[in-house]
C-alpha positions in Angstrom: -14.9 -9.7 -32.7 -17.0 -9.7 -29.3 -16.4 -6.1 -27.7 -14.3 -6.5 -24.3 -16.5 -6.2 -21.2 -16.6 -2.8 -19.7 -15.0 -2.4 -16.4 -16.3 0.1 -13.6 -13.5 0.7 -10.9 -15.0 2.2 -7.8 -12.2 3.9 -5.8 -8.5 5.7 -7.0 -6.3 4.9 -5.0 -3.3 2.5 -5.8 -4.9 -0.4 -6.2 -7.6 1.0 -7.8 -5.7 3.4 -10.7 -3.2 0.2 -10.8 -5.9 -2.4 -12.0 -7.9 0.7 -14.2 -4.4 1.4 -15.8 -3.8 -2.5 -16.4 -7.1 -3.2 -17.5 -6.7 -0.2 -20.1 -3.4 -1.6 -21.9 -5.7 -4.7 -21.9 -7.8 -3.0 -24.2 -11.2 -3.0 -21.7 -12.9 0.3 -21.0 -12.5 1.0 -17.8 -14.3 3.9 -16.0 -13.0 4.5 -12.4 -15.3 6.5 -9.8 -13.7 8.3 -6.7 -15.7 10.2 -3.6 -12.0 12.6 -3.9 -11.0 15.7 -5.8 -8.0 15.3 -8.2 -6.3 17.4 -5.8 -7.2 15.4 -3.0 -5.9 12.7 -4.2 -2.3 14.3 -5.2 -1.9 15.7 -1.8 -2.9 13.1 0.5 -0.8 10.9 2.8 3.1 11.2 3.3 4.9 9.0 1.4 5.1 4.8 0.8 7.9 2.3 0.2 6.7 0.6 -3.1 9.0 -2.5 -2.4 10.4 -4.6 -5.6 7.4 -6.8 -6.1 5.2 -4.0 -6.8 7.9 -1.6 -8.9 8.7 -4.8 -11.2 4.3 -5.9 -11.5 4.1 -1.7 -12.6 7.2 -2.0 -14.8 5.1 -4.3 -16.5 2.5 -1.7 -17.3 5.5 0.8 -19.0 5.9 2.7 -15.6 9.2 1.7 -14.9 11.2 5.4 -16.0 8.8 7.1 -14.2 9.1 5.6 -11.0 12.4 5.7 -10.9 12.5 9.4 -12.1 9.8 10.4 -9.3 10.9 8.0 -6.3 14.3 6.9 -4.7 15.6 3.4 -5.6 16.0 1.5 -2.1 19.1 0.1 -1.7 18.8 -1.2 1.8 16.9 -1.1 5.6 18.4 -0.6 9.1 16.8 -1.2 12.5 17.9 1.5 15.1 17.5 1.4 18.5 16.8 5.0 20.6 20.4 5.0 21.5 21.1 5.2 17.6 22.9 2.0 17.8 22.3 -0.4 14.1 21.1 -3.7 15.1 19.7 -5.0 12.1 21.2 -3.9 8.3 19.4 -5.4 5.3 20.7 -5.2 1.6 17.1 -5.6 0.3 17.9 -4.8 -3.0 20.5 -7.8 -2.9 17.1 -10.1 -2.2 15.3 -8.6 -5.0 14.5 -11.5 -8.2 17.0 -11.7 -11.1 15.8 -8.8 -14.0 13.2 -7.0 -11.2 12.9 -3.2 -10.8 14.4 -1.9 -7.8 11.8 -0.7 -5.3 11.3 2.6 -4.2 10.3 5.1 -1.5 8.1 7.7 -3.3 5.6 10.4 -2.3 2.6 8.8 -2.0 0.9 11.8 -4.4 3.7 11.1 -6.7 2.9 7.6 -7.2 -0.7 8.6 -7.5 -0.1 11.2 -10.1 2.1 8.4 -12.3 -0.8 6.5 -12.5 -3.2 9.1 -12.7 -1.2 10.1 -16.5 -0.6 6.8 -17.1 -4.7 6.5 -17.3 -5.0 8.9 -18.9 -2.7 8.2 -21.7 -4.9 5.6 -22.6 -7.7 7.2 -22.7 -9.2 5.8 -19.0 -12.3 7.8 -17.5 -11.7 8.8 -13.9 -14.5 10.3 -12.6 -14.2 12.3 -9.3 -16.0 14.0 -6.7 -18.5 10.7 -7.1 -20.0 9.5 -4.2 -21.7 6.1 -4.7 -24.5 5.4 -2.7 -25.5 1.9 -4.2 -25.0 -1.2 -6.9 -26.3 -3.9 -8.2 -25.0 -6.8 -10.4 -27.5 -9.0 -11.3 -28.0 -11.0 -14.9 -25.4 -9.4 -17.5 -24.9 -6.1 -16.2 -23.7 -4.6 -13.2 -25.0 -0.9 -12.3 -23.5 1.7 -9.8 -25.5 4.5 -8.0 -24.3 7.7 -7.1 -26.3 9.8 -4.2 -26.8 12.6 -7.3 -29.4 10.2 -8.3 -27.2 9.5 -11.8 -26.2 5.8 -12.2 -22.9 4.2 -14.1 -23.4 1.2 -15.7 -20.3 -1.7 -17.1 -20.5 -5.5 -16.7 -17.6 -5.8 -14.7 -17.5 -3.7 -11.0 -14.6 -3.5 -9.1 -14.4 -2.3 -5.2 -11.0 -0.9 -4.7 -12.7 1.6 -1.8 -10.5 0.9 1.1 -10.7 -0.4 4.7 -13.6 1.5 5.0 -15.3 -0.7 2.2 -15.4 -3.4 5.3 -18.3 -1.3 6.9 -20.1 0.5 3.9 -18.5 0.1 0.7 -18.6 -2.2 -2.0 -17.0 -5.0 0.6 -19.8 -4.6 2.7 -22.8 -4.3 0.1 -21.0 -8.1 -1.7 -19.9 -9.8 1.0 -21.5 -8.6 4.5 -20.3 -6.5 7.1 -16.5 -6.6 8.3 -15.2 -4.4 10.9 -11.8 -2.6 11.1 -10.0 -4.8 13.9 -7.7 -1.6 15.7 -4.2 -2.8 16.2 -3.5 -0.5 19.1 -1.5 1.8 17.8 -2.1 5.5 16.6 1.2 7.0 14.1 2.0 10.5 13.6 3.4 11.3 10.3 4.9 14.5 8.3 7.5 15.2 5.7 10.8 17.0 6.6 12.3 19.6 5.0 15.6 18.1 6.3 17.2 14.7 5.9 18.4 15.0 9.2 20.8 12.7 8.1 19.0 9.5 7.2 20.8 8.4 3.8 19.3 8.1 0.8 18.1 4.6 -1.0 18.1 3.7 3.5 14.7 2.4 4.9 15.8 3.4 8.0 13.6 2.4 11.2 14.0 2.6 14.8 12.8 1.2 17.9 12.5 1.8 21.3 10.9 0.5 24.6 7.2 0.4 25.5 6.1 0.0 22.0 7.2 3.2 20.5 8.5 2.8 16.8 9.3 4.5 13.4 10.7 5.1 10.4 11.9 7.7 7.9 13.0 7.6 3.9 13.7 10.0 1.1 11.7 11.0 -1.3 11.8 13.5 -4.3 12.9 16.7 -3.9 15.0 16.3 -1.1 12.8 15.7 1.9 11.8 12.8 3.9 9.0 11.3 4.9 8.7 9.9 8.6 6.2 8.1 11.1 6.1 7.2 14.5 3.9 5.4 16.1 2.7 4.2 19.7 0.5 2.6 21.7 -2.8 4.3 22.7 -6.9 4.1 22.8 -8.5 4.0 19.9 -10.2 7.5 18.9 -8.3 9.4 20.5 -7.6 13.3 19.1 -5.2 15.8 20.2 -5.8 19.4 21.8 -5.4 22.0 19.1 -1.8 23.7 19.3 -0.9 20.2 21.3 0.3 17.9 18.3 3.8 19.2 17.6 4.1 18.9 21.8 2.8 14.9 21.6 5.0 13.8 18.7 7.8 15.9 20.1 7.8 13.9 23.0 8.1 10.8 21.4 10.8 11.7 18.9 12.3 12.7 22.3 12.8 9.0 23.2 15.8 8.5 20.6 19.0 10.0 19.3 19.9 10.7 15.9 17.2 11.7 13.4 13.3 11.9 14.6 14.3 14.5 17.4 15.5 16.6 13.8 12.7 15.3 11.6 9.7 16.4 13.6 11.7 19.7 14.1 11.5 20.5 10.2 8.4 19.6 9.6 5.6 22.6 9.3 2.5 22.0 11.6 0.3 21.8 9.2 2.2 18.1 7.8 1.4 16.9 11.0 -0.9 14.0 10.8 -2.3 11.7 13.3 -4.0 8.2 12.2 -5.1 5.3 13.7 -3.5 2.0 12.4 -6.1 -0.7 11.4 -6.1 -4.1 9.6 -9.4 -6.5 8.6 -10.2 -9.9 9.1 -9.1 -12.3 6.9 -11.8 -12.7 3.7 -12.4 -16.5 2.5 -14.1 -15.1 -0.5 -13.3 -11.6 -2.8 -15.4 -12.3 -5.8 -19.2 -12.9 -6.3 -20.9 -13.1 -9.6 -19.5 -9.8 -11.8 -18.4 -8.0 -8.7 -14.7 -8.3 -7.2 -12.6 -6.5 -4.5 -8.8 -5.5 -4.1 -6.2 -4.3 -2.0 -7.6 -3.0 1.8 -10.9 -3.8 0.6 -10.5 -7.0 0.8 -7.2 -7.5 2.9 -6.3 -4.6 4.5 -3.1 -5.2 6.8 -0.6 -3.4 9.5 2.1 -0.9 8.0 4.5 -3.1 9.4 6.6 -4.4 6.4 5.1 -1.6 4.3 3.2 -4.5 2.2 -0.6 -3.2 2.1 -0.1 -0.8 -1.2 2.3 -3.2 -2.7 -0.3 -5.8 -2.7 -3.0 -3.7 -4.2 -0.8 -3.2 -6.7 -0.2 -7.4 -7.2 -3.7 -7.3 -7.0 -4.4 -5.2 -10.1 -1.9 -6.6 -12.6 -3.0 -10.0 -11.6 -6.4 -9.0 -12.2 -5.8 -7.7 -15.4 -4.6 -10.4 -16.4 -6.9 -12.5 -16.0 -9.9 -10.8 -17.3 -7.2 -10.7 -20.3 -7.6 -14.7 -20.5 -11.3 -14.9 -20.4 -12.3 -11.6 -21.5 -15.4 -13.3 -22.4 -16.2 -14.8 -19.5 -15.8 -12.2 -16.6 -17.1 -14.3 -13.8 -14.9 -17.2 -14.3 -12.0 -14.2 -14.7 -13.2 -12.9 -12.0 -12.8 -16.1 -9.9 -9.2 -17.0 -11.1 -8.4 -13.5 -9.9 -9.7 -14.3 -6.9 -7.6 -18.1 -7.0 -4.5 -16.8 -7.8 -4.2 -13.8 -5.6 -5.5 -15.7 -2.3 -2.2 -18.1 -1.4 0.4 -14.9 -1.8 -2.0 -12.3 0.0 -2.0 -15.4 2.8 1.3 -15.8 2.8 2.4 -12.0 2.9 -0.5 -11.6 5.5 1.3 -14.3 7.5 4.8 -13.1 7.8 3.7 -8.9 8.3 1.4 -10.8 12.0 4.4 -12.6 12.3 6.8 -9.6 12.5 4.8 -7.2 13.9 3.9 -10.3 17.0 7.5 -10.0 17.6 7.7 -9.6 21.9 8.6 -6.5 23.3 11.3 -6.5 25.8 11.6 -3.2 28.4 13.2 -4.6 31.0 16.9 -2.1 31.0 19.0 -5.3 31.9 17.2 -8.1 30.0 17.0 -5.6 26.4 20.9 -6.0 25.7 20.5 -9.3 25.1 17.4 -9.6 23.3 19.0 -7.2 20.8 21.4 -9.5 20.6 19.3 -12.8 20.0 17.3 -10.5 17.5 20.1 -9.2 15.5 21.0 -13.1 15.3 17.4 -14.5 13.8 17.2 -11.4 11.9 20.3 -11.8 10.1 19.7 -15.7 9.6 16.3 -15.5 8.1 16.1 -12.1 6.3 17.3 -13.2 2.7 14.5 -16.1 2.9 11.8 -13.3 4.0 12.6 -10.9 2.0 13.4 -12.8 -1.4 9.8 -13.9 -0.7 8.1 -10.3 0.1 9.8 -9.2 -3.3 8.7 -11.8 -5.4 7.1 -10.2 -8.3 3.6 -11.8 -9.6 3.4 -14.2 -12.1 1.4 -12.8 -15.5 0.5 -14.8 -18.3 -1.5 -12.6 -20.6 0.1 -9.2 -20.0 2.2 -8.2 -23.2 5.6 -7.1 -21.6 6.4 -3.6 -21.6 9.6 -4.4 -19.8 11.7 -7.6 -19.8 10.8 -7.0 -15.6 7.4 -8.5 -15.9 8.5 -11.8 -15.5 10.3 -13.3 -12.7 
């Protein structure tokens, strides 16, 4: 029998430890290369809501215990406004598809550590502290360098390297350069040692005038993760001793929980980061090299979509380098085919969401709540039934009776 085609994975994040994990119960070797420390990579970010389509495309891979053991099943969203006043209540898990995995809200080092053992359980290399400085993929054989001077070489490569692989990363090198397109808002984020009274298995989310918007949710051991975000210049850095001050001031805006969750969170959980999103990509794949997730289709937060869809993006992948493992480039290619229509269509409806107007006129708001509530509550079970569709696989032996919707 023909050996399976060894796979290099540049970058571990979610997308990237989701396709080296789903590639490895494929029975390729897989050798993913990260720029981070292990430890870096267990500690970073807040936390993420990992909605049904991605819990039920990981239950495929056998992770379905541990998510549920390390995150919060979601049982439902609400939209508040600053008065603390519910406008908008959705059941999400009652839109989830028939035999799914619930979704979850999970710290986002969590998650990363479930698929960091999951790798390693199959005996997956994951090499870190490697900073790659070049490739090249030409004839059979693709070949990565690092700026150590040492090289890596598989016949498959796989960019999962970010946003940033839009300026300098694998993105860049395949496909030419793509800038980060700002979206005009910078978030503060932190983790609470409170709940400050946001219930459990709640996405709960709040809004108020001039663009100033959050949300909070549970994860493990009792605390919950939070964001708020607001419209300012790009770049812009805060005065040291000024950042509990600045977010402060926004969480002053509303009632009920951020004024409490900013309160019990420790200074140095205070983070500040610019949202961004990329131009759409007509193209992913090129000879033995492919991208995934925000390297190739980075979008807003809003909808909490962008690590789900790595996630899609990795199992689908997977699966079809599973079909043609002896033909990567054609694999490659239906990878590329069957991913493109859902990212679009995701894509579409988070820029239609997040285009929503903005009304801050005091007089005129009350009734745009109102017409809001009313188109919300008409069109959410169509939406989100289609968010939480889980992807279709084909080749992937089913770990869980999940894996197919």
């Amino acid at each position: 029998m023909t050996a399976k085609p060894t796979v290099l994975v540049v970058g571990a994040g979610i997308g990237g430890l989701t396709a080296a994990l789903a590639l490895g119960r494929q029975g390729f070797p897989v050798r993913v290369y990260e720029r981070r420390t292990s430890l870096r990579i267990e500690t970073s970010g807040t936390g993420v809501t990992i909605w049904s389509n991605a819990t039920t495309a990981l239950a495929a891979l056998g992770l379905e215990k541990q998510l549920l053991e390390a995150g919060i099943p979601i049982e439902r969203s609400r939209v508040m406004t600053e008065r603390d006043v519910s406008v908008i209540r959705t059941p999400v898990q009652s839109f989830t598809w028939p035999g799914s995995t619930p979704g979850v809200t999970i710290a986002r080092g969590d998650l990363a550590r479930v698929l960091t053992d999951a790798c390693e359980s199959l005996d997956v290399e994951i090499h870190f502290g490697a900073n790659i400085a070049d490739f090249s993929a030409d004839g059979e054989r693709a070949v990565v360098r690092f700026d150590d001077g040492s090289e890596a070489e598989g016949d498959v490569l796989v960019g999962a390297d970010g946003l940033k692989s839009g300026v300098s990363g694998i993105a860049a090198r395949l496909l030419g350069t793509s800038e980060p397109v700002y979206t005009g808002v910078t978030t503060y984020r932190g983790v609470s040692d409170s709940a400050c009274g946001v219930p459990e298995g709640t996405v709960h989310l709040f809004q108020a005038r001039h663009g100033v918007n959050g949300g909070a949710w549970h994860i493990a051991g009792g605390r919950v993760t939070w964001t708020i975000g607001h419209p300012a210049p790009e770049g812009g850095e805060d005065e040291p001793g000024t950042r509990r001050a600045h977010v402060m001031a926004l969480a002053e805006r509303f009632d009920g929980p951020p004024r409490c969750l900013v309160e019990n969170t420790p200074e140095e959980r205070l983070l500040r980061t610019d949202l961004y999103y990329s131009d759409w990509r007509e193209q992913w794949s090129k000879g033995r090299v492919t991208i995934l997730g925000d390297a190739a289709h980075a979008v807003t937060t809003v909808l909490g979509q962008g690590a789900c869809q790595a996630i899609e993006d990795g199992v689908v992948l997977a699966d079809e380098m599973a079909a043609s493992p002896g033909d990567p480039v054609a694999a490659l290619k239906a990878y590329e085919q069957a991913r493109m229509e859902r990212v679009r269509s995701v894509r579409d409806t988070i820029f239609k969401v997040a285009g929503a107007p903005q009304v801050d006129n005091p007089l005129l708001r009350p009734l745009f709540l109102r017409m809001t509530t009313f188109f919300a509550h008409r069109n959410q079970e169509a939406m989100w039934r289609g968010l939480q569709q889980p992807p279709r696989l084909h080749h992937t032996p089913a770990l869980n009776t999940a894996a197919r919707p």
